[in-house]
DSSP file (Angstrom, degrees, kcal/mol; ACC not computed):
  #  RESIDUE AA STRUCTURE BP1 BP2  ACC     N-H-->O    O-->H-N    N-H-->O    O-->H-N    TCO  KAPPA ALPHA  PHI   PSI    X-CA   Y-CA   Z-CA
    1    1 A X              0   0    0      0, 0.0   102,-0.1     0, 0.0   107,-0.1   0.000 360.0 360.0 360.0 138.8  -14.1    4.7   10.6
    2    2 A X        -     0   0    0    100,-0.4     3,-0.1   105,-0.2   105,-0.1  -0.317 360.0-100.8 -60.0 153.2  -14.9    5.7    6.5
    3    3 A X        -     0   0    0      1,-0.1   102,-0.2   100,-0.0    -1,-0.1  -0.458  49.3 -89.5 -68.0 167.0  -16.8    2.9    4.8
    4    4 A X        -     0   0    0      1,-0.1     2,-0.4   101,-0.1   101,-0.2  -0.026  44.5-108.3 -57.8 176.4  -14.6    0.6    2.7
    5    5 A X        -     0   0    0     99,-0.2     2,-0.4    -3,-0.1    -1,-0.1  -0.953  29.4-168.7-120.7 140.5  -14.1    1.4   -0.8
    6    6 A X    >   -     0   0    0     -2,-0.4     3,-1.4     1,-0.1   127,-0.1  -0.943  38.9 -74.6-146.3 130.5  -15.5   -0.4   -3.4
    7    7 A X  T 3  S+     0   0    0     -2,-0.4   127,-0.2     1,-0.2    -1,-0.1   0.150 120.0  35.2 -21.7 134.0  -14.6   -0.2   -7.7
    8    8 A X  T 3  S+     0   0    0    125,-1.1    -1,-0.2     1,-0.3   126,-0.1  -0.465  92.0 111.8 137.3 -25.0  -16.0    2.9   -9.1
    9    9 A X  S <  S-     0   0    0     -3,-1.4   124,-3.8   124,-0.2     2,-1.1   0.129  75.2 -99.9 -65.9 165.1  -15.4    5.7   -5.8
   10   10 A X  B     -A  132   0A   0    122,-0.2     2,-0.3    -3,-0.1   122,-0.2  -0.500  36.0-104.1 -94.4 142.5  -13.3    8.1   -6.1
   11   11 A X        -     0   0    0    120,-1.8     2,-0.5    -2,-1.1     3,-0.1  -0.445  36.2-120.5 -54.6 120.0   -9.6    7.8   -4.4
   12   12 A X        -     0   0    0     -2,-0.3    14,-0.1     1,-0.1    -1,-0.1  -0.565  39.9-119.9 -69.7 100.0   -9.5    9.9   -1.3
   13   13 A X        +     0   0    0     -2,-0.5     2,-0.2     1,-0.1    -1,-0.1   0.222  38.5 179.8 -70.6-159.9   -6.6   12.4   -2.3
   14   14 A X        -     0   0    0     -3,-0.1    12,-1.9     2,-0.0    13,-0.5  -0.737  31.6-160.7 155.5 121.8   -3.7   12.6   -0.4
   15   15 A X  E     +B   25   0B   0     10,-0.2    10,-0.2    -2,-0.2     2,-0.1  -0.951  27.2 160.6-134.7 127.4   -0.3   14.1    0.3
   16   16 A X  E     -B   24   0B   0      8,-2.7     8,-1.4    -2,-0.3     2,-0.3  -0.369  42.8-101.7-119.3-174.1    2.3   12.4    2.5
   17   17 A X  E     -BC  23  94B   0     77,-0.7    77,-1.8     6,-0.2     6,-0.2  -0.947  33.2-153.6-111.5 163.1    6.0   12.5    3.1
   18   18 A X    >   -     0   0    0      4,-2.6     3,-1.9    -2,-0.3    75,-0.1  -0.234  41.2 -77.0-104.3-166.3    8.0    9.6    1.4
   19   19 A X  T 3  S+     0   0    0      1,-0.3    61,-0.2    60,-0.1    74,-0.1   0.518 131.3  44.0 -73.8   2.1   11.5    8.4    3.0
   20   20 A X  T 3  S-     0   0    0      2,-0.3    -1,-0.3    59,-0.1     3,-0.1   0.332 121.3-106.6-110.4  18.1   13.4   10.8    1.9
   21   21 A X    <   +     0   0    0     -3,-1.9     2,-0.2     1,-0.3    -2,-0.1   0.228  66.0 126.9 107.9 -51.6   11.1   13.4    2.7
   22   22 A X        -     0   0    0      1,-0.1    -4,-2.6    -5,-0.1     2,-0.3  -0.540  61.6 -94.2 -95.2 158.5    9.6   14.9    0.2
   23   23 A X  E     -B   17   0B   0     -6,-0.2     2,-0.5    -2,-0.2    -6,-0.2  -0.548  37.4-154.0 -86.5 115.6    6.2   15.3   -0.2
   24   24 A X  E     -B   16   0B   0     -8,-1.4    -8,-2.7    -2,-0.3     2,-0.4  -0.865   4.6-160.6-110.1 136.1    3.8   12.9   -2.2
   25   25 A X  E >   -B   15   0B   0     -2,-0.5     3,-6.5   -10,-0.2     4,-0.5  -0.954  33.8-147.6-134.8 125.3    0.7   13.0   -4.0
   26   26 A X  G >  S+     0   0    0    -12,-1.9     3,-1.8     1,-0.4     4,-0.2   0.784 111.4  66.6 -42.7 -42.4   -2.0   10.5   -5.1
   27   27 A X  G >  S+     0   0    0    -13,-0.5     3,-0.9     1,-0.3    -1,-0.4   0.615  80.8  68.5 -39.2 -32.8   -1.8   13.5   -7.9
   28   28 A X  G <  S+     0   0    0     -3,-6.5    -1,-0.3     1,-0.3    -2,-0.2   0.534 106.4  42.3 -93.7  -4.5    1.6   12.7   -9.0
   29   29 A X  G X  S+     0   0    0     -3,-1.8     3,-3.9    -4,-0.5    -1,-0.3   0.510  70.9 132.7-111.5  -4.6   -0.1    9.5  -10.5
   30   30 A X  T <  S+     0   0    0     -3,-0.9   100,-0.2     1,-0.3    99,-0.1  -0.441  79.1  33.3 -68.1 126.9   -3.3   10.7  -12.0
   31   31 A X  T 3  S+     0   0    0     98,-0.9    -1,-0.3     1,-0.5    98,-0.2  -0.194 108.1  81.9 111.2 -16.8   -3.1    8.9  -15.5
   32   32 A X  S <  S-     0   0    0     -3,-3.9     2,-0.7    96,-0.2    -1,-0.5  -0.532  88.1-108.6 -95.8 174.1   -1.2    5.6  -14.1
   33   33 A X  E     -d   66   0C   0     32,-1.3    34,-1.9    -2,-0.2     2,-0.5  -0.891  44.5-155.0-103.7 116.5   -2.8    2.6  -12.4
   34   34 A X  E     -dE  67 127C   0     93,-3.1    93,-3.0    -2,-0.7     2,-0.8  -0.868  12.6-155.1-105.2 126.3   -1.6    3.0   -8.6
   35   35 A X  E     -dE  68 126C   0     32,-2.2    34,-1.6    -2,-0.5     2,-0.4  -0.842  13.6-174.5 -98.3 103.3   -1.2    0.3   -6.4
   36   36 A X  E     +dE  69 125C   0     89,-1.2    89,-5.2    -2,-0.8     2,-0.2  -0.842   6.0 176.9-107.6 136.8   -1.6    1.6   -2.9
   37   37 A X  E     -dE  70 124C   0     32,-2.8    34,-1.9    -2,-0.4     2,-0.3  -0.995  16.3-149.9-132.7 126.8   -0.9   -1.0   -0.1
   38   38 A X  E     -dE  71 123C   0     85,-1.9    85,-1.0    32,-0.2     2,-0.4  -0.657  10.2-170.6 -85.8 145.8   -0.9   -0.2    3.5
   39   39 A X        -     0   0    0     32,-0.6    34,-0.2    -2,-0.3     3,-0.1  -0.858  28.0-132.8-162.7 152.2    1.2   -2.2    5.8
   40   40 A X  S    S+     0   0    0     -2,-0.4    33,-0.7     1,-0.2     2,-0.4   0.933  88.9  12.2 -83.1 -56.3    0.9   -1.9   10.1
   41   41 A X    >   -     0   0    0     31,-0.1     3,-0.6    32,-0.1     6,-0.3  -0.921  62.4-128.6-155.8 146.6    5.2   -1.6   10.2
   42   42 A X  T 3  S+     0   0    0     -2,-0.4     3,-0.1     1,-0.2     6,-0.1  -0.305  96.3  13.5 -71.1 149.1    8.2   -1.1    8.4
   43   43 A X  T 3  S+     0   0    0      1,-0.3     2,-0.4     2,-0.1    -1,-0.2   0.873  94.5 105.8  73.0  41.0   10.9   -4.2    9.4
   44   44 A X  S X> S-     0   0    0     -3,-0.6     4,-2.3     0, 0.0     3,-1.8  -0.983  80.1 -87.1-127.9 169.8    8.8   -6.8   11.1
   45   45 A X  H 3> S+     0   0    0     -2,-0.4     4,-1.7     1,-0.3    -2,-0.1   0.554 113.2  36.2 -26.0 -66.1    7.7  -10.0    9.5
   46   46 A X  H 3> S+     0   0    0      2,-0.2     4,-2.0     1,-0.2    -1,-0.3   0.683 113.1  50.7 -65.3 -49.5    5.2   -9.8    7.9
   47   47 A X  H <> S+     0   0    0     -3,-1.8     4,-0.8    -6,-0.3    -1,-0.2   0.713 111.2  57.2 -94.3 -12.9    5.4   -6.4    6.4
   48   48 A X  H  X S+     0   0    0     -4,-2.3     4,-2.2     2,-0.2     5,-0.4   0.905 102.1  49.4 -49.4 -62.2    8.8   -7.3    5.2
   49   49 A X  H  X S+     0   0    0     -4,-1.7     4,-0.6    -5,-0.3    -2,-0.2   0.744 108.3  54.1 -66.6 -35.6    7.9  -10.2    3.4
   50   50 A X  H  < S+     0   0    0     -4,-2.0    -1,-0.2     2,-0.2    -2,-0.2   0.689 109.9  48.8 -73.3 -23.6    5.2   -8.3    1.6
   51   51 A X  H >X S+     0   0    0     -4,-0.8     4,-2.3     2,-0.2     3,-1.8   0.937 107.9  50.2 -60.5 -48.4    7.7   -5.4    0.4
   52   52 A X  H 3X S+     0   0    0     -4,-2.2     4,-2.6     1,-0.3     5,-0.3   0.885 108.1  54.6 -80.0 -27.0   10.3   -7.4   -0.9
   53   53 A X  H 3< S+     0   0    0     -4,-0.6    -1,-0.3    -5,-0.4    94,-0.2   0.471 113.5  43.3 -81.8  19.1    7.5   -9.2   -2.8
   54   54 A X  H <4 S+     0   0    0     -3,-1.8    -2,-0.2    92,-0.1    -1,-0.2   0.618 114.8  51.8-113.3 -47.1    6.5   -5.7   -4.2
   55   55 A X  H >< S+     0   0    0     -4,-2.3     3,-0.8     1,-0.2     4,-0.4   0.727 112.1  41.4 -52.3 -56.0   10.0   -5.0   -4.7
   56   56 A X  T 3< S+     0   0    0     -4,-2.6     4,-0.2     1,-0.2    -1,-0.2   0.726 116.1  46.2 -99.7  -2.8   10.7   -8.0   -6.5
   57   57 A X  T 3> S+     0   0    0     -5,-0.3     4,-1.5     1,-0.1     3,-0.3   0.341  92.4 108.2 -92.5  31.0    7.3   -8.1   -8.8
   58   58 A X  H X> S+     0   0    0     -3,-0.8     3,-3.1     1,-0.3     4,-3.1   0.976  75.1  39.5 -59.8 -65.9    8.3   -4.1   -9.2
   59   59 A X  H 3> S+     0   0    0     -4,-0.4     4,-0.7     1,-0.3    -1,-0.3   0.687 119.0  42.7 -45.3 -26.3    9.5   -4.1  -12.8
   60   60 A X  H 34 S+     0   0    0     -3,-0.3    -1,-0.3    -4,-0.2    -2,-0.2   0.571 111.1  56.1 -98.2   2.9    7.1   -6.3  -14.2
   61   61 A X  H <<>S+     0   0    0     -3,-3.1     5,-2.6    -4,-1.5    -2,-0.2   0.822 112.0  44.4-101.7 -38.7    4.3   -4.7  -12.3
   62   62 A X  H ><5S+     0   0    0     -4,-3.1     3,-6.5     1,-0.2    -2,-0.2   0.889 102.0  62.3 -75.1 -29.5    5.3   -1.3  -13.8
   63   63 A X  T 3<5S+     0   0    0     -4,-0.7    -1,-0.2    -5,-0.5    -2,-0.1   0.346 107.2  52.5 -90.8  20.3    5.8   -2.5  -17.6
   64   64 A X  T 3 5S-     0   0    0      2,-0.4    -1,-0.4    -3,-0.1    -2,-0.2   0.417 134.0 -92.4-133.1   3.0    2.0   -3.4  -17.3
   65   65 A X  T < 5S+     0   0    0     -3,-6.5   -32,-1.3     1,-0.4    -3,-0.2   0.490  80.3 134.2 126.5 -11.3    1.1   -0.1  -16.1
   66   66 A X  E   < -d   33   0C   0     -5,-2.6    -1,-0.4    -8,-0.2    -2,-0.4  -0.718  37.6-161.6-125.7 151.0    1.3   -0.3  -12.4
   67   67 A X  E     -d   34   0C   0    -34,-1.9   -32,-2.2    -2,-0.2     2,-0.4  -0.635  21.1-144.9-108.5 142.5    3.0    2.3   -9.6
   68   68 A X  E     -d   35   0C   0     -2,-0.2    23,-0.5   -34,-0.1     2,-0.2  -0.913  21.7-178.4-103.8 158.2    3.5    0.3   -5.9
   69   69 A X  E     -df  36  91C   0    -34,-1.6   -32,-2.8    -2,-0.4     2,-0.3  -0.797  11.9-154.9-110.2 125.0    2.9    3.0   -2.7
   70   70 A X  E     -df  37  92C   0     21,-0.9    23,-2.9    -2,-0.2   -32,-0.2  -0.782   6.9-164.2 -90.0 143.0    3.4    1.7    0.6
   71   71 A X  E     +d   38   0C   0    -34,-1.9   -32,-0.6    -2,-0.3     2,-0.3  -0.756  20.0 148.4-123.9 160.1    1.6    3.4    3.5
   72   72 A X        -     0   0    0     -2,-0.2    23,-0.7   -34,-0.2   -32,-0.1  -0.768  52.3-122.6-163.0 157.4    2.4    2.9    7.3
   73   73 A X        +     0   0    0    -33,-0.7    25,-0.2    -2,-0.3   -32,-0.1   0.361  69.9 127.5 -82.3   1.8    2.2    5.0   10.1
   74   74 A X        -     0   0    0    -34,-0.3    21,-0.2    19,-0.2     5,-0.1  -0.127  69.8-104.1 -43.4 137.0    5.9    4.6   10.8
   75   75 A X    >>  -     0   0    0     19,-0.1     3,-2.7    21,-0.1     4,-1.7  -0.266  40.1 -94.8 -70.6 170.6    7.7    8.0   11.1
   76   76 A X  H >> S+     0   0    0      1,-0.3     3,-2.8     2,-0.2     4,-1.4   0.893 120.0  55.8 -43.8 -56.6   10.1    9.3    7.8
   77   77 A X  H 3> S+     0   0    0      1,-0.3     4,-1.4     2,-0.2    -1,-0.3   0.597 108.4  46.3 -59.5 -13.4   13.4    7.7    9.5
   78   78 A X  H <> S+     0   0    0     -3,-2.7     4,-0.6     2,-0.2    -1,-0.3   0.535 102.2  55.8-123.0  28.2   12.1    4.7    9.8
   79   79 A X  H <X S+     0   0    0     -3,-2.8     4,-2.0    -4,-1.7     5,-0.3   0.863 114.1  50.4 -75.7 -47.5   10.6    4.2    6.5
   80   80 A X  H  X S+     0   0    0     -4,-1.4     4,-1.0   -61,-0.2     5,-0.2   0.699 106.1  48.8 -54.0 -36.6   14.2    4.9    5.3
   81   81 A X  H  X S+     0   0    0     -4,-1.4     4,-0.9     2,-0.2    -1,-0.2   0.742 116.1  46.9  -2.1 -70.3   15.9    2.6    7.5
   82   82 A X  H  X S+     0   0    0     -4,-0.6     4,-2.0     3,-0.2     6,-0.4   0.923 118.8  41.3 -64.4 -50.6   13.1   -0.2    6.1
   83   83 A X  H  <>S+     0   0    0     -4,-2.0     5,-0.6     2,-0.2     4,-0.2   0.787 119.0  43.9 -82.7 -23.1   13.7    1.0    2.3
   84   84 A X  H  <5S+     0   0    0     -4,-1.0    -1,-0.2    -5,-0.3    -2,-0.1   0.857 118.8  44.5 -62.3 -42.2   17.9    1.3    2.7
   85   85 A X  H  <5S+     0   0    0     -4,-0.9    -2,-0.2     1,-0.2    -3,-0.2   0.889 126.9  33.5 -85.8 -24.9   18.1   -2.4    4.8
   86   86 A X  T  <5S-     0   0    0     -4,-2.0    -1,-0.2    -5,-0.0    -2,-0.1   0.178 104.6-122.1 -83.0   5.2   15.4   -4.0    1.9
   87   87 A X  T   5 -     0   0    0     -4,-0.2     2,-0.4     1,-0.2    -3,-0.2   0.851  42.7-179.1  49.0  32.2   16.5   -2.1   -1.3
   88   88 A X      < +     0   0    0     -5,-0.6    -1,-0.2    -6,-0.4     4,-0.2  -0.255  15.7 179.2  -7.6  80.8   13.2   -1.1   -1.3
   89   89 A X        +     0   0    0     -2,-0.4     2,-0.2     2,-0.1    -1,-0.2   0.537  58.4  85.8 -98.2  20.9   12.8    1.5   -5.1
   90   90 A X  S    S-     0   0    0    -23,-0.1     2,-1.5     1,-0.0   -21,-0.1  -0.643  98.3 -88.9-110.8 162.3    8.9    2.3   -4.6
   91   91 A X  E     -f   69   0C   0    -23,-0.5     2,-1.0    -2,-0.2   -21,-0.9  -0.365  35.4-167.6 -68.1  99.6    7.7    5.0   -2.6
   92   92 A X  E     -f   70   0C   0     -2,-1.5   -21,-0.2   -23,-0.2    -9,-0.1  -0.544  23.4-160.7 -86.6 101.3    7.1    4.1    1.4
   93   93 A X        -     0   0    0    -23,-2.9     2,-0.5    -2,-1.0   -75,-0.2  -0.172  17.5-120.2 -90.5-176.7    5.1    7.2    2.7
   94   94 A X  B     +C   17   0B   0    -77,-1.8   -77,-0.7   -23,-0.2   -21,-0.2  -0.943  30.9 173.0-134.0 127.2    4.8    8.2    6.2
   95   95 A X        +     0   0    0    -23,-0.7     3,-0.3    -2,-0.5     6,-0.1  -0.740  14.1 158.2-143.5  68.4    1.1    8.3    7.5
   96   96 A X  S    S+     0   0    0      1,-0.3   -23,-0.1    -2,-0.2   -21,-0.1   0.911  73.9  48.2 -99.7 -24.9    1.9    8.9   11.3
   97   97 A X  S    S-     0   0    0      1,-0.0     2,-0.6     0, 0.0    -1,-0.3  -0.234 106.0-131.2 -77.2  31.9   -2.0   10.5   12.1
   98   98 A X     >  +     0   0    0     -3,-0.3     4,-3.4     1,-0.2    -2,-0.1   0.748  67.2 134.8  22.5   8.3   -3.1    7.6   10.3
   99   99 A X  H  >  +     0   0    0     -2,-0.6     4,-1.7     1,-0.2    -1,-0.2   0.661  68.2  53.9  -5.3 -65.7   -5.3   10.0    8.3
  100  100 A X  H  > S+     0   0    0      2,-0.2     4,-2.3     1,-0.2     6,-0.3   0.895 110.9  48.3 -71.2 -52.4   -4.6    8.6    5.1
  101  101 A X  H  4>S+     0   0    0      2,-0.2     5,-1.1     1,-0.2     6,-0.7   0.882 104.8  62.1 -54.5 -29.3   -5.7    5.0    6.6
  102  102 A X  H ><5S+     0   0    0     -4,-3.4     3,-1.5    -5,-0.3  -100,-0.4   0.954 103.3  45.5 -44.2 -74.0   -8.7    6.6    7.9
  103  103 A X  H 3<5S+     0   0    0     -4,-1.7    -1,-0.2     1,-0.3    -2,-0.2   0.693 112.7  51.5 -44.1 -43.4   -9.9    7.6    4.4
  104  104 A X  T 3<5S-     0   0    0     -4,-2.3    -1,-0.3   -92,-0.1   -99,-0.2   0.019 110.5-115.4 -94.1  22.9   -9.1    4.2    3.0
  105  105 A X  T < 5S+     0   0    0     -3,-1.5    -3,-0.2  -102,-0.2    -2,-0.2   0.556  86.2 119.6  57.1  -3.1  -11.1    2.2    5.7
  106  106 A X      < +     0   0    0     -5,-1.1    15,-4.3    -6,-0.3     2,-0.4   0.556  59.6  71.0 -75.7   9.1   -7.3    0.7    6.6
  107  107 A X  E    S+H  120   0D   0     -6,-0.7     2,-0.2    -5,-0.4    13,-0.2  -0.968  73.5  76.4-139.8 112.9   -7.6    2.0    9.7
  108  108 A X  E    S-H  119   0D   0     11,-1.3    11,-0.9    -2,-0.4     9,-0.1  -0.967  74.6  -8.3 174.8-152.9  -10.1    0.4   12.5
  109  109 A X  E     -H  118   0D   0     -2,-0.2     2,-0.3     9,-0.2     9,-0.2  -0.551  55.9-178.5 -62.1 157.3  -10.7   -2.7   15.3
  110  110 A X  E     -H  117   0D   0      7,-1.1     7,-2.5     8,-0.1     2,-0.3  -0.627  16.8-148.5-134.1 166.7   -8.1   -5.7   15.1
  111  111 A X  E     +H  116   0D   0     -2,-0.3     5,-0.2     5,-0.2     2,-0.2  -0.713  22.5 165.2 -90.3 139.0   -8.2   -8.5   17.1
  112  112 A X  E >  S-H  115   0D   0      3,-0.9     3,-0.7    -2,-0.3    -2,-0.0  -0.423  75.3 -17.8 176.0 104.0   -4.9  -10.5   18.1
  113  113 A X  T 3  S-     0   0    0      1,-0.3     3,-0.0    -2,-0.2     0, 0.0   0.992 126.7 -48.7  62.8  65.2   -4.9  -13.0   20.8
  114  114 A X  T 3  S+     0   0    0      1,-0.1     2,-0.3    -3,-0.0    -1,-0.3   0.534 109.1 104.4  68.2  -4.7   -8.2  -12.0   22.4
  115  115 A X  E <   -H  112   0D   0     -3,-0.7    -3,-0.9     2,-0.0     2,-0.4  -0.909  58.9-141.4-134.3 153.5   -7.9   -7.9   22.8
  116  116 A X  E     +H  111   0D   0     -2,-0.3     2,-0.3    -5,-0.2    -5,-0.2  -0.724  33.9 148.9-117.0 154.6   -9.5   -5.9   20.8
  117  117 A X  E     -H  110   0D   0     -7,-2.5    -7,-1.1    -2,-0.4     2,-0.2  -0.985  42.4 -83.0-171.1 157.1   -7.6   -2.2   19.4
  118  118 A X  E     +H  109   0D   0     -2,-0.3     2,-0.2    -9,-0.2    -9,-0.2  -0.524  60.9 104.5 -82.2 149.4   -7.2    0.3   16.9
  119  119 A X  E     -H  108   0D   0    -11,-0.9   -11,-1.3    -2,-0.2    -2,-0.1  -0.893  59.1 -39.4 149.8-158.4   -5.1   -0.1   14.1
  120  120 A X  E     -H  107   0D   0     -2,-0.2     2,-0.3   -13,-0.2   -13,-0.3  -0.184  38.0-155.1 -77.0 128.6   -3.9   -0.6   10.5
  121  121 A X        -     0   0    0    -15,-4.3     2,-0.3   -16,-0.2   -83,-0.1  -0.721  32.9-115.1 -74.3 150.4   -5.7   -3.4    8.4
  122  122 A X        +     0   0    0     -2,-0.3    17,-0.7    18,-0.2    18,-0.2  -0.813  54.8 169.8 -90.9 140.5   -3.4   -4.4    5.9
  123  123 A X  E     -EG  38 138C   0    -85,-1.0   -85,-1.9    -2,-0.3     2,-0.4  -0.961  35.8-142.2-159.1 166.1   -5.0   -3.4    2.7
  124  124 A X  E     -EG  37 137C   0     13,-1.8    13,-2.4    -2,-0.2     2,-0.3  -0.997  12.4-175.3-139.3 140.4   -4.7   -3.0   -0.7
  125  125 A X  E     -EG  36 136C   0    -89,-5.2   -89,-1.2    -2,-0.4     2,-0.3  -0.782  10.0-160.0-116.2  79.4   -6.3    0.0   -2.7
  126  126 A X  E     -EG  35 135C   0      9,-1.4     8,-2.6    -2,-0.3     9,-0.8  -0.537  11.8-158.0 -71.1 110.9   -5.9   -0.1   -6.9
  127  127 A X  E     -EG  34 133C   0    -93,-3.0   -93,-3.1    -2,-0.3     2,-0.2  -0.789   6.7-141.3 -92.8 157.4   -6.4    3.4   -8.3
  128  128 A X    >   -     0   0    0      4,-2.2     3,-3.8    -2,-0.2     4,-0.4  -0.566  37.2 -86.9-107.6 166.5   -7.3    3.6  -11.8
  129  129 A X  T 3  S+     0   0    0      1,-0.3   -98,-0.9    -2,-0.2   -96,-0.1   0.456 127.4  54.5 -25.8 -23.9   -5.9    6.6  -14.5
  130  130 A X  T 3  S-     0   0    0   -100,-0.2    -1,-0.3   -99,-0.1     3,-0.1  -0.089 120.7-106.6 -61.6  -5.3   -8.9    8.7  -13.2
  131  131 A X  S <  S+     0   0    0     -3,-3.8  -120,-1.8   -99,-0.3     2,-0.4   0.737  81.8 124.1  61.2  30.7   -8.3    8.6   -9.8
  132  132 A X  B     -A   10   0A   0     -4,-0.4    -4,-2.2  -122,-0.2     2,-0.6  -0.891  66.1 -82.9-117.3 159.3  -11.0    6.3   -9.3
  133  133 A X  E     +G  127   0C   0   -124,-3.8  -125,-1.1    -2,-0.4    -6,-0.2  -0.477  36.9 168.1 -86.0 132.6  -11.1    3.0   -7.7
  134  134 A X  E     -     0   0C   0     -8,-2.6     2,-0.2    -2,-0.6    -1,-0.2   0.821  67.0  -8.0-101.6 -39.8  -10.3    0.1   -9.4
  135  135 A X  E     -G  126   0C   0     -9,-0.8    -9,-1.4  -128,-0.1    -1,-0.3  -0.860  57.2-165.6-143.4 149.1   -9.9   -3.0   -6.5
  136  136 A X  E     -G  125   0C   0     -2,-0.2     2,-0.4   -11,-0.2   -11,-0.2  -0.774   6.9-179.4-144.4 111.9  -10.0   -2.8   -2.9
  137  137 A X  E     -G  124   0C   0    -13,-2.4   -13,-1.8    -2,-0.2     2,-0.5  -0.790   8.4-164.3 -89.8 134.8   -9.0   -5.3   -0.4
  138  138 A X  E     +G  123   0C   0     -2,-0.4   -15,-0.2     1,-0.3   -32,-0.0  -0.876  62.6  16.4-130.6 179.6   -9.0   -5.4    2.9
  139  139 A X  S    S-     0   0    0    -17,-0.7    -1,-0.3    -2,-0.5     2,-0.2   0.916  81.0-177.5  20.6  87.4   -7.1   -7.9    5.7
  140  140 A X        -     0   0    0    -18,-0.2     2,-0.3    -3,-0.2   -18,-0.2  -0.374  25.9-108.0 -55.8 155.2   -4.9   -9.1    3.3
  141  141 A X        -     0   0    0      1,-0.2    -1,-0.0    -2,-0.2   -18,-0.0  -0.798  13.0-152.2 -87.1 151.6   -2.2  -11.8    3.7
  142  142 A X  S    S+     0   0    0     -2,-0.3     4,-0.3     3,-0.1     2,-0.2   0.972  82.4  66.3 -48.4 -72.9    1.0  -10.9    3.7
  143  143 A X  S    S+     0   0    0      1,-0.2    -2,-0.1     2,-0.1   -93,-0.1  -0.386 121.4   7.9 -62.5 108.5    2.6  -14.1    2.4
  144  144 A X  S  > S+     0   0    0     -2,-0.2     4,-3.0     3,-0.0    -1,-0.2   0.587  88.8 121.2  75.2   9.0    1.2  -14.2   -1.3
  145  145 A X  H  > S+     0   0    0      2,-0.2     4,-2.6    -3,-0.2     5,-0.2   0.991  75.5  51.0 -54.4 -66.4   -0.5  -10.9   -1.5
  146  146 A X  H  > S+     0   0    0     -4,-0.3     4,-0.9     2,-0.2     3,-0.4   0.951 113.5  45.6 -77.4 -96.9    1.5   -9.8   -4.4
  147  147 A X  H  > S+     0   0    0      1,-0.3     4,-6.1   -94,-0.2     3,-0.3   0.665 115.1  44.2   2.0 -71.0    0.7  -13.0   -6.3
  148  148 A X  H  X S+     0   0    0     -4,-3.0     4,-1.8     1,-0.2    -1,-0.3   0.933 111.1  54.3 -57.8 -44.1   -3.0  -13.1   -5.6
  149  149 A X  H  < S+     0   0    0     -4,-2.6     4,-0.5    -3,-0.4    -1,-0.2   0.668 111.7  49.0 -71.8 -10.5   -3.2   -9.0   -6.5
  150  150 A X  H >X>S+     0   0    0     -4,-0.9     3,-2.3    -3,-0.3     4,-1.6   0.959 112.8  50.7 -44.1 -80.2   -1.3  -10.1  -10.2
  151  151 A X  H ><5S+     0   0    0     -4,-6.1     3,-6.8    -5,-0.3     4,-0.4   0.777 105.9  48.4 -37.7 -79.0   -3.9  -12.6  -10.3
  152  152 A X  T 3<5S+     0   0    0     -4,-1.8    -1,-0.2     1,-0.3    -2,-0.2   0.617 115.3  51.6 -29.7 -31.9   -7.2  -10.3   -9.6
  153  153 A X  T <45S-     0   0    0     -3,-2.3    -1,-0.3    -4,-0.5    -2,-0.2   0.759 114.1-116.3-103.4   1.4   -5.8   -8.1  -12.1
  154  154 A X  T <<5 +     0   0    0     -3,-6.8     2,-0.3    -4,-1.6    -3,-0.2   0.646  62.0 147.8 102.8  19.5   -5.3  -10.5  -14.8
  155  155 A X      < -     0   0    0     -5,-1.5    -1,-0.5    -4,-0.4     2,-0.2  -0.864  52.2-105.5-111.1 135.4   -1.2  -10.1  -15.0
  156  156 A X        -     0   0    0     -2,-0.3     4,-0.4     1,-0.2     3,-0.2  -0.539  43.2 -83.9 -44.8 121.1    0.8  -12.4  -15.8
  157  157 A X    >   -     0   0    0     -2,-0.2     3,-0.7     1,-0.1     2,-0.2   0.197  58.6-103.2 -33.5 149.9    3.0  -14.4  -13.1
  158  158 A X  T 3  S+     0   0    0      1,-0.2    -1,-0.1     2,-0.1  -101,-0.1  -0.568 111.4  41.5 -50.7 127.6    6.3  -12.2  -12.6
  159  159 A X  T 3         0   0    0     -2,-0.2    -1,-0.2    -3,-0.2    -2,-0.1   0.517 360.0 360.0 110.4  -7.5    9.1  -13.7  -14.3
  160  160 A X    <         0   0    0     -3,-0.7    -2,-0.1    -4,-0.4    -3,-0.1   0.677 360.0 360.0-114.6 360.0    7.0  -14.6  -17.5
């Protein structure tokens, strides 16, 4: 597994397909502040409830500067599925060699009920205008993610 990534490395580049398809690149952002968050699977609890709370801080998140990406290893059809059945408008890319998690430490042991296995940490990666990195979290909560990453970055609550 890569070590984690910690403010000042550089963002591990990266081109995926989104839900419709097309092909996306950490590239396509160089000069914004990107918030890439990695999520284990589209349409179960958890990773639901942290989209639509991406989803609903979207607008205010952007009019301060910030792009959302969602990562999963889910295949394309059912990122689209997840972004149609949640009105989902940020990009949910499709990671199905788990590559991209590799590179971003999201990818390694869990724990859950006593057995130990690979797969995605939920994490959250900020890149800055430079492609470098700005925050990095790893084993996030779901439930209040979006809040706490507002906080950390000094933005003001959604909705003010």
């Amino acid at each position: 597994m890569a070590e984690r990534l910690i403010p000042g490395d550089a963002a591990p580049a990266f081109t995926l397909k989104d839900s419709a398809g097309a092909d996306v690149s950490l590239s396509d952002y160089r000069g914004r502040n990107t918030i890439i968050y990695f999520y284990p699977a589209a349409a179960t609890p958890g990773c639901t409830k942290e989209a639509c709370d991406f989803r609903d801080s979207l607008a205010s998140l952007q009019s301060a500067g910030y792009d959302v990406l969602g990562i999963s290893p889910d295949p394309v059809r059912k990122l689209a599925a997840f972004a149609e059945s949640e009105g989902l408008t940020f990009p949910l890319l499709s990671d199905e060699s788990h590559a991209v998690a590799e590179a971003y430490a999201a990818w390694g042991e869990k724990k859950n009920y006593g057995r130990t296995y690979e797969g995605l940490i939920r994490s959250t990666v900020v890149v800055d205008p430079d492609g470098k990195v700005a925050v990095a979290q790893y084993n996030v909560r779901a439930t209040g993610h979006v809040a706490k990453l507002r906080k950390d970055l000094k933005l003001a609550e959604a909705g003010n």
